[in-house]
Every structure is written in C-alpha cells, then in structure tokens.
RODO-2510 file (C-alpha; in nm, 4 decimals, decimal comma):
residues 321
     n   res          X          Y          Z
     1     x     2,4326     1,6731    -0,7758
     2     x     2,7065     1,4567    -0,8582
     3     x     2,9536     1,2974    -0,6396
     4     x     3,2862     1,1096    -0,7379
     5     x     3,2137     0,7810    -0,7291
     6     x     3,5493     0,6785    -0,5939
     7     x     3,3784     0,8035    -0,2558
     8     x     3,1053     0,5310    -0,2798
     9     x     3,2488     0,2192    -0,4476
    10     x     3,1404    -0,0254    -0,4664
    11     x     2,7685     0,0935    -0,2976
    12     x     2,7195     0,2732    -0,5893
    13     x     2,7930     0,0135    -0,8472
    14     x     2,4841    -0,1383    -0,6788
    15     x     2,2778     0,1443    -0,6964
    16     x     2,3600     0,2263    -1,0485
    17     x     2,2435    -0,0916    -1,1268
    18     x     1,9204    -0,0644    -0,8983
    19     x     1,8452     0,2361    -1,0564
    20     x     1,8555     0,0955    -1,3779
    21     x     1,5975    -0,1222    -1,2927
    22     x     1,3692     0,1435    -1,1865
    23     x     1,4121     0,2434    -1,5043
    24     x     1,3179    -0,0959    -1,6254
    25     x     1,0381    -0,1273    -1,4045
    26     x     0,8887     0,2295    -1,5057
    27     x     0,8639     0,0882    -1,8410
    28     x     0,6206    -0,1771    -1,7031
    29     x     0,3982    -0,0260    -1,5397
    30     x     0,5939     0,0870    -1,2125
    31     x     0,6612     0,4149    -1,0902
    32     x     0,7583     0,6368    -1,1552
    33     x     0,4398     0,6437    -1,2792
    34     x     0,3226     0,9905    -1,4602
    35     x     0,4319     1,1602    -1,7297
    36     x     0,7588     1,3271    -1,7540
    37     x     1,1219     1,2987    -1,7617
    38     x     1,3208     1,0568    -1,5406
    39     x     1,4642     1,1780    -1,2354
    40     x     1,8366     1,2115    -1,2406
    41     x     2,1417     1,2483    -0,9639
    42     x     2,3013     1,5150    -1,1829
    43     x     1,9486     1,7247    -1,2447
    44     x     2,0848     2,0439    -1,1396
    45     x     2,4512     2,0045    -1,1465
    46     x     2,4031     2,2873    -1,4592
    47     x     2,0993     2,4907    -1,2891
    48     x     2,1440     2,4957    -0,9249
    49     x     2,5325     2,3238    -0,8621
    50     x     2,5542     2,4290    -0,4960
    51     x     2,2213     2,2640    -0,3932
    52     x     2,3517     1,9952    -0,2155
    53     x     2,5916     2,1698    -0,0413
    54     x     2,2971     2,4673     0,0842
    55     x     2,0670     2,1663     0,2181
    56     x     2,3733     2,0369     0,4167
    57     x     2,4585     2,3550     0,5649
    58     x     2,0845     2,4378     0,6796
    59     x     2,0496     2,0521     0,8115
    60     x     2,4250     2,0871     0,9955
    61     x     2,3111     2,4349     1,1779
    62     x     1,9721     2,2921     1,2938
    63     x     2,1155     2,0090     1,4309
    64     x     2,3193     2,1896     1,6613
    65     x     2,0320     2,3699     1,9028
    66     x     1,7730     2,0343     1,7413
    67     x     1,9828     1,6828     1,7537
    68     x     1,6548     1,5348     1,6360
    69     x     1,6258     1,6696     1,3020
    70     x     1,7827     1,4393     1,0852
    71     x     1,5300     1,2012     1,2130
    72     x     1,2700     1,4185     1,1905
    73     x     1,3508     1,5246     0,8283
    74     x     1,3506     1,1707     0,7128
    75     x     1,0719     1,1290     0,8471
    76     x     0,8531     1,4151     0,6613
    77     x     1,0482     1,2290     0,3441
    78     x     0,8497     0,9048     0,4036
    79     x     0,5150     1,0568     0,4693
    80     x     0,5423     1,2628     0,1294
    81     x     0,5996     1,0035    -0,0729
    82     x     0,3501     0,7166     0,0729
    83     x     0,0857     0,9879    -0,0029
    84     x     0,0428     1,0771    -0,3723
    85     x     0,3977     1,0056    -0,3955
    86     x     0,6651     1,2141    -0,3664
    87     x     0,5359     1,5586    -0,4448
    88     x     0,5639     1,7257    -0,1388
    89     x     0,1847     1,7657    -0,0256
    90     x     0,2790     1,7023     0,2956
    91     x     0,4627     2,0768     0,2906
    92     x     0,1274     2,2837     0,1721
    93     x    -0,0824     2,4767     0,4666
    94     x    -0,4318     2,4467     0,5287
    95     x    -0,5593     2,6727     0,2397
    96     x    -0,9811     2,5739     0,2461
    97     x    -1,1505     2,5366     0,0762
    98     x    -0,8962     2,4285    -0,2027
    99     x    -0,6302     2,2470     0,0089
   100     x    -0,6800     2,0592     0,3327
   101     x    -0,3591     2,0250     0,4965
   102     x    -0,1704     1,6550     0,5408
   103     x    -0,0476     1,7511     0,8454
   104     x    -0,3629     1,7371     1,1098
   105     x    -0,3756     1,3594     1,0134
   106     x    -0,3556     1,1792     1,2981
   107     x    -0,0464     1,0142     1,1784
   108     x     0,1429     1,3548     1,1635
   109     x    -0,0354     1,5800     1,3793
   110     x     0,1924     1,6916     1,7253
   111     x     0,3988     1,4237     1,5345
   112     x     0,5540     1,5093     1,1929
   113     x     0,8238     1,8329     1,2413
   114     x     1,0677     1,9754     1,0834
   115     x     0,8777     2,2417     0,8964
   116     x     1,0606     2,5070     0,9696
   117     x     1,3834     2,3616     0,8681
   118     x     1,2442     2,2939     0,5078
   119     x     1,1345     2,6526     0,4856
   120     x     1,5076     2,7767     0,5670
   121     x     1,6281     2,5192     0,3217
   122     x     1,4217     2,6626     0,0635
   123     x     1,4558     3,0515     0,1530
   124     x     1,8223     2,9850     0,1333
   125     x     1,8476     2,7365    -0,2409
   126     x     1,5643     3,0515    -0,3354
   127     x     1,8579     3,2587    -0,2638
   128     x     2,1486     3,0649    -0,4433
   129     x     1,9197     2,9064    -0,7260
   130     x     1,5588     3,1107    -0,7666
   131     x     1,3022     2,8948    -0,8289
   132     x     1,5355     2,6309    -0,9154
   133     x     1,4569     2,3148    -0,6755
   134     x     1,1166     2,1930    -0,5771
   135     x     0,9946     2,1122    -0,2626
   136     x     0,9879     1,7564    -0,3195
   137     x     1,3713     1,7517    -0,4138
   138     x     1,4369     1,9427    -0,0938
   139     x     1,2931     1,6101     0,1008
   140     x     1,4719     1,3936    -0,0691
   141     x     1,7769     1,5806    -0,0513
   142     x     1,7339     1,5974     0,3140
   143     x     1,7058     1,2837     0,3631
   144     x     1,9748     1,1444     0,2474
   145     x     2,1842     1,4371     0,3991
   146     x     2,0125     1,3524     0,7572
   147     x     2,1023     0,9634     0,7352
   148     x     2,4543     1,0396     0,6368
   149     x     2,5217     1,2795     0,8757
   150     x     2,4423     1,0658     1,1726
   151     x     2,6929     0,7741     1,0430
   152     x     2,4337     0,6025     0,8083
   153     x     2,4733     0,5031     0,4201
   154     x     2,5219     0,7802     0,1261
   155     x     2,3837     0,7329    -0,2109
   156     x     2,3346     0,9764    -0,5073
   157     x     2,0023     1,1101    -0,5017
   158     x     1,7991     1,1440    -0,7668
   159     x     1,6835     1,4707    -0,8522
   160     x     1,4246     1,6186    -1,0653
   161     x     1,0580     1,6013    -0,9229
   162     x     0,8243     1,8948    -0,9305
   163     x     0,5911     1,9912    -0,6463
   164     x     0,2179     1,8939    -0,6397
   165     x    -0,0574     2,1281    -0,5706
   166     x    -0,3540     1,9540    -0,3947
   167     x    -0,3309     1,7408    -0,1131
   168     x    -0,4849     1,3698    -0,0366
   169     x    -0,6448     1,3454     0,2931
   170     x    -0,7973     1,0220     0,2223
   171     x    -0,4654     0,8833     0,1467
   172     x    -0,2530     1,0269     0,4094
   173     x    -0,4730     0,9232     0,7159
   174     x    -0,3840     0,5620     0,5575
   175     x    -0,0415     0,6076     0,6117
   176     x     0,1625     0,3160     0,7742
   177     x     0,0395     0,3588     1,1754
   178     x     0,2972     0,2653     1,4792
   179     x    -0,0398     0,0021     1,5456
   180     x    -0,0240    -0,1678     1,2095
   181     x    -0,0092    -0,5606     1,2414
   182     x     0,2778    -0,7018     0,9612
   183     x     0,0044    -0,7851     0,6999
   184     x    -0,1168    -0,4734     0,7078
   185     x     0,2554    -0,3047     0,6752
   186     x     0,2741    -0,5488     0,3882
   187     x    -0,0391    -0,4341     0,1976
   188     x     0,0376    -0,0510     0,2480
   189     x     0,3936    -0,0946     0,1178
   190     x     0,2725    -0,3293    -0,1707
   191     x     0,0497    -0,0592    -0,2875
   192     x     0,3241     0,1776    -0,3743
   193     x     0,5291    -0,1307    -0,4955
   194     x     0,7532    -0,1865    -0,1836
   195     x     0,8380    -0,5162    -0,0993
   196     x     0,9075    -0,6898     0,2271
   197     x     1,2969    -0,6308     0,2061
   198     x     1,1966    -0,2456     0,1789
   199     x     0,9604    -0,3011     0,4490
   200     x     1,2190    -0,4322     0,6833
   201     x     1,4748    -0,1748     0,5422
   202     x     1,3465     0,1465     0,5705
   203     x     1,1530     0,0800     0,9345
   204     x     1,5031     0,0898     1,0095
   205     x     1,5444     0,4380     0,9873
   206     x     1,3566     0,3867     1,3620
   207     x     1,7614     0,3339     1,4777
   208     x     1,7943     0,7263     1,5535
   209     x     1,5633     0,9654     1,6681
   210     x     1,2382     0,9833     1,9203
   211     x     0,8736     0,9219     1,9816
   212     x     0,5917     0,9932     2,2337
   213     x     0,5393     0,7194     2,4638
   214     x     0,1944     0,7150     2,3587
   215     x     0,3073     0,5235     2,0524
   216     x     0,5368     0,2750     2,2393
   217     x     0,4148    -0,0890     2,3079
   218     x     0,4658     0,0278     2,6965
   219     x     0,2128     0,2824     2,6345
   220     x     0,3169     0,5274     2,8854
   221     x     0,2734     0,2791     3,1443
   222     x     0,5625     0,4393     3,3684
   223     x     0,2247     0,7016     3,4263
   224     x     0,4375     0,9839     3,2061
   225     x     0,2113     1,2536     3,0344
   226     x     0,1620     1,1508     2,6213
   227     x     0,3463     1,3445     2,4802
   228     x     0,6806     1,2593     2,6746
   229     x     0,9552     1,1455     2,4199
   230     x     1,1491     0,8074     2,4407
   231     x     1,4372     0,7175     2,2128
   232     x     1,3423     0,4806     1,9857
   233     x     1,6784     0,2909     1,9891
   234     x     1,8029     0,3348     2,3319
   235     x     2,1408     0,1961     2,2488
   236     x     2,2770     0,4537     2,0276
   237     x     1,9656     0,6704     2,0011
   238     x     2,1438     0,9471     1,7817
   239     x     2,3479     0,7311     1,5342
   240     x     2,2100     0,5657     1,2021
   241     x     2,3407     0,2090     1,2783
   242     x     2,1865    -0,1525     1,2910
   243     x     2,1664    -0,1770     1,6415
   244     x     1,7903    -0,1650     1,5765
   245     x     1,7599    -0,5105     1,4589
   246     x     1,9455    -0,6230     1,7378
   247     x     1,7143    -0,4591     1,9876
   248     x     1,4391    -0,6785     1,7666
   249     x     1,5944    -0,9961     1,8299
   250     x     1,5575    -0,9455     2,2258
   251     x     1,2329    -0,8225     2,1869
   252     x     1,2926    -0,4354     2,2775
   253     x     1,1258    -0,2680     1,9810
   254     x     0,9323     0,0390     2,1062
   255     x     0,6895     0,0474     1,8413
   256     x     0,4554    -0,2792     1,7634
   257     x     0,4612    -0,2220     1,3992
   258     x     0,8282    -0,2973     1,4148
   259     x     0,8637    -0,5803     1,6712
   260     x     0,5910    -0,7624     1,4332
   261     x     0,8509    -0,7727     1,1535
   262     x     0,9507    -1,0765     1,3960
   263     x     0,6875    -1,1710     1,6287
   264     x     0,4121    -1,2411     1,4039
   265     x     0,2933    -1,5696     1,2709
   266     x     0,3961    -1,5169     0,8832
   267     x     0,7409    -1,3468     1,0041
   268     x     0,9591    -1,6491     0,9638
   269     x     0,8600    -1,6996     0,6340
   270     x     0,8986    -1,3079     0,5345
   271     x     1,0595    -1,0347     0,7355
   272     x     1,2554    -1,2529     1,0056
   273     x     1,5334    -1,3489     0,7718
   274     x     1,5699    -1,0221     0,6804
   275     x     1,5857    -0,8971     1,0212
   276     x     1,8198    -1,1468     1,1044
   277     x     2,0442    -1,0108     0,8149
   278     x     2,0645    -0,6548     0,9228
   279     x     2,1093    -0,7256     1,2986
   280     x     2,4404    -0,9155     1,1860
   281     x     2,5548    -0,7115     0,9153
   282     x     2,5648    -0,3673     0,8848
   283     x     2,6856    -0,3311     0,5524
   284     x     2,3859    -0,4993     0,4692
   285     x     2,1257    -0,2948     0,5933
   286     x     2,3072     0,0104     0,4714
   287     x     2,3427    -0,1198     0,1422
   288     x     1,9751    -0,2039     0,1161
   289     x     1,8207     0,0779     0,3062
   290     x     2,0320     0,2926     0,0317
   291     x     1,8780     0,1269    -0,2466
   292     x     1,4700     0,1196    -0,0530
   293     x     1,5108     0,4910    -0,0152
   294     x     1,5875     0,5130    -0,3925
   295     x     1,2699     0,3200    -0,4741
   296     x     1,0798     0,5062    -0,2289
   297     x     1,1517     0,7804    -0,3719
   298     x     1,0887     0,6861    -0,7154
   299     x     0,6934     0,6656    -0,6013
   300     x     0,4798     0,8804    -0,8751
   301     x     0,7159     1,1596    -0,8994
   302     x     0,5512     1,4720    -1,0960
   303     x     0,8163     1,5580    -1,4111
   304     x     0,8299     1,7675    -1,6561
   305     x     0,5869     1,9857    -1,6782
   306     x     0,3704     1,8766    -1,4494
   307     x     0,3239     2,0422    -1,1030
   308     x     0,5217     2,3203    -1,0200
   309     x     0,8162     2,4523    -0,8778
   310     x     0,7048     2,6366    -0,5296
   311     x     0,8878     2,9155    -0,4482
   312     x     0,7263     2,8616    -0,0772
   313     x     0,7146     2,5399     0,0419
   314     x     0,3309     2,6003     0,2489
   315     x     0,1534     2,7313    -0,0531
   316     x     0,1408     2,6780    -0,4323
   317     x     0,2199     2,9382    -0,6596
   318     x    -0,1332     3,0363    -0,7661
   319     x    -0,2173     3,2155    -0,4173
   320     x     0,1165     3,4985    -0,4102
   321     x     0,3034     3,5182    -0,1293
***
C-alpha cells in the first residue's frame, strides 16, 4: 500500500528514516528477527492493490453499530505481536491438542474483541485478493486504519508478514497486565526491544476506547458489577488525542500500569519527561506513537517462506475449512 507522501510530510520523512534504522538494527541482531524478506509499505501494491482500502471499509461499517472497535482492533494488534511477535497467534481457535488458544489468557479473556471484525476483513480481502494477505498484515493494517480514523497519526504500514501456526501460552499469559508496576512494564517491553519512549508512547493508545472497572485503580468501588465498562479517557473517550497525558499529570489514569509511568520512584528519571512531552505537545506523541507502532510491529515477523498465508483467520491451513 502506498500513499503519496505529500499527504504525510514531513511525518513521513521521519519514519522513512526510522524505518531505515530497523533495517539497521535487524542487521544487528534486532528484529525483525527470522528469516525472510523485509517487510515493505508497498508489499502488495502489485498483488492485492485494494487492500487498504477493503480493511477501511470493513473497520468504517463496524464502527457504526460498535464505536469501540478501533480501540479494540488496536488492541488485538498489541497482544499479537508481544507474543511470538507479530504472527497473528492471537487469531487461531482452540484446536487441542495441537493449538491452545491465546485468547482464554487471563489478559484477553472477556477482554480482547474484535474477532469477528478480523474475520469480515479477511472474508472480504479473500474475496478481492485470494489468499493474498495474512492474518498478521490484517492487524497491522487495522491498526493503523483504527488510530487514524478516530483523529490520531497515519503512517505507511509495513506489509509483508506471514501467519504463524502454533500458539505460545507461556508467553501470552506474560503479557503487559493493567497491575504491572513501571519496572516491570520496562522489562516486558525491553524483551521485545522497546524502550521507555515506546513504553510511554504506545500506552497511549489508552486515550480512546473502554475497560471493565475491574481493571481500574477504583476497582469497582462505586459497587458496579465487573464487567461494567468505563472510558478510559473520560475527556474525549472516542478520539485518538493526547489528552491522556494530561489526565496523568492530575493523577486520573484509570489503569495503575499507566499512572506509574509518573508516580513511581524511577519515573522522573525515565518516563516522566516523556509524559510531560506528550501532555504538551501533540504533534509529539503522534509523531512518536507513529514511529513505536512501526517498531512494534517489526517484532519477529515470519517472511518469506515461513508460516503461512491463512485463508481463515481461527485455523491454519493444515485442518480444511
């Protein structure tokens, strides 16, 4: 997918040049790490030109009867990729006793949705582009479609990852938890080569979108059932803004694994500045939280030939549909 770049100037002079030092990076031991070719924003501008455009059209006709899905689809992006990298286990059904399903974790079970979404997405690019664009893509794809289309940042995404076929249970019930104290946030991103700028970046994507109160540092306290939903930025809970750092700086985070990015002890000397940065410029935050979601999703892509290309997004290939 390619995209003028007189519509992103001079963002994507910037992430041109982050990208480049992906590239870099990969050559040092970074991810990507695996085998295979590198991922590229104009991947299937020959194989599949209209994919963009079918993702868009799925995400802007879901959001209509589900406001939360951009959030929601971002979301499923994140939890892919911090578990075996961005491969799209998170996607594949309980299939036992080969595959064990990411999503009764208890970080995305009654919690992670959007499922059916991805599986119109991909009936409809299986329609325009058979067996074209992995599952993975689709993610990433959505993503970036999601943030943009509730006022956030746009960035060319690159393209060109293949699906997994196994899952990694041990991995994904380490995934970063609404709990997590800022050390801990540190180590997890560290380990997939995220640094504390990232960090600060991409828990911004908490600006739009919901979560059970069961989560929140009131705990429910207001004697609501779990599962009742709060907006996690209650200024403007449905845009992709930086009023989320601002709520930070007075201390209204609902989650503790984002107030931390300021409250704790080694904040001042890490995250805080950062923080302090986005809350007063937006331009920053967008241009940053452009270039983290790059990274991110630069995290031990499969290429190449390996994985697959799933023509549904629950199973792999092997089992027929």
């Amino acid at each position: 997918m390619m995209v003028s770049s007189s519509r992103f100037s001079p963002l994507v002079l910037l992430l041109a040049a982050h990208c480049g030092l992906l590239m870099l990076a990969s050559a040092h031991g970074y991810p990507p790490s695996g085998a295979g070719s590198a991922l590229s924003s104009t991947f299937y501008d020959a194989s599949c030109p209209s994919a963009h455009d079918v993702v868009r059209r799925v995400i802007q006709d879901a959001r209509v009867s589900d406001p939360r899905i951009p959030a929601s689809l971002i979301r499923l992006h994140f939890h892919d990729c911090f578990v075996n990298g961005c491969d799209g286990s998170l996607l594949l059904d309980d299939d036992l006793p080969a595959i064990q399903t990411e999503k009764a974790v208890p970080a995305n079970d009654n919690s992670a949705r959007g499922f059916p979404v991805v599986d119109d997405i991909k009936a409809a690019l299986e329609h325009a582009c058979p067996g074209v664009v992995s599952c993975a893509d689709i993610l990433a794809l959505a993503a970036e479609i999601s943030v943009e289309l509730a006022g956030g940042p746009r960035w060319r995404v690159l393209l060109g990852r293949r699906d997994g076929t196994t899952t990694n249970i041990e991995s994904a019930n380490n995934l970063p938890s609404p709990f997590d104290s800022l050390d801990v946030l540190q180590e997890k991103f560290r380990n997939v080569n995220l640094d504390d700028t990232d960090l600060v970046a991409l828990q911004g994507a908490h600006t739009f979108g919901k979560v059970q109160c069961q989560f929140t540092r009131e705990n429910c306290t207001a004697g609501q059932p779990e599962g009742t939903l709060e907006n996690l930025d209650d200024v403007t809970p449905n845009l992709f803004d930086n009023k989320y750092y601002g709520n930070l700086l007075h201390g209204r985070a609902q989650l503790s694994s984002d107030q931390v990015m300021l409250s704790d002890p080694a904040a001042p000397t890490t995250t805080a500045p950062i923080v302090h940065r986005f809350a007063s410029n937006q331009k920053d935050f967008f241009r940053n939280f452009a270039a983290s979601m790059i990274k991110m999703g630069n995290i031990s892509p499969l290429t190449g030939k390996d994985g697959e290309i799933r023509k549904n997004c629950r199973r792999v290939n092997s089992k027929g549909y």
